[in-house]
Phi, psi and omega in degrees: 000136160297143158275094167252163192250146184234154197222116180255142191277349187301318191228004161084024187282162179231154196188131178258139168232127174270124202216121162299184174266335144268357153326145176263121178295146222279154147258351190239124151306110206311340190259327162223007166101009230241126172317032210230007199270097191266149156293162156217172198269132175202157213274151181302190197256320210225145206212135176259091171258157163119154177263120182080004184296319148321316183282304191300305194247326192236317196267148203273102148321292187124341184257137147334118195305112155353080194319128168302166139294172187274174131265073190106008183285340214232138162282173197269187183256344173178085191274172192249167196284113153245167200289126221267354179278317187290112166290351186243143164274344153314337173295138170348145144280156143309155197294147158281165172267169187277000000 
């Protein structure tokens, strides 16, 4: 349930009332009795501060999350052909020709 603040412009009381949301909002000031006790608009209670909590837990990309990687359980995927004249595997390739 909200807290809302209330104000009478007659006699200035002011009063926080914890309200449903289909309570009829109050009109009679509880202090001098006067028809004048209004809601007023006042900033929320709670602040979305901090890094990533959006990015991380509610927004939807549209894409599938990425299976983590392993570490090192998988063979690699395509070492490239090496060269049977070369003794070292570290060596340069030769340039291709033109």
């Amino acid at each position: 349930m909200p807290i809302y603040a209330y104000l009478c412009s007659q006699c200035g009381f002011r009063k926080d009332v914890l309200q449903k949301l289909s309570d009829a909002p109050l009109t009679q000031c509880p202090h001098c009795g006067a028809q004048a006790f209004a809601k007023q608009l006042s900033a929320p209670s709670f602040q979305l501060k901090g890094t990533g909590w959006y990015a991380t837990d509610f927004k939807n990309s549209g894409k599938p999350p990425s299976p983590a990687p392993s570490s090192g359980d998988a063979a690699p995927a395509a070492a490239p052909a090496a060269d049977a004249g070369s003794s070292s595997p570290d060596a340069p390739a030769a340039p291709a020709a033109a």
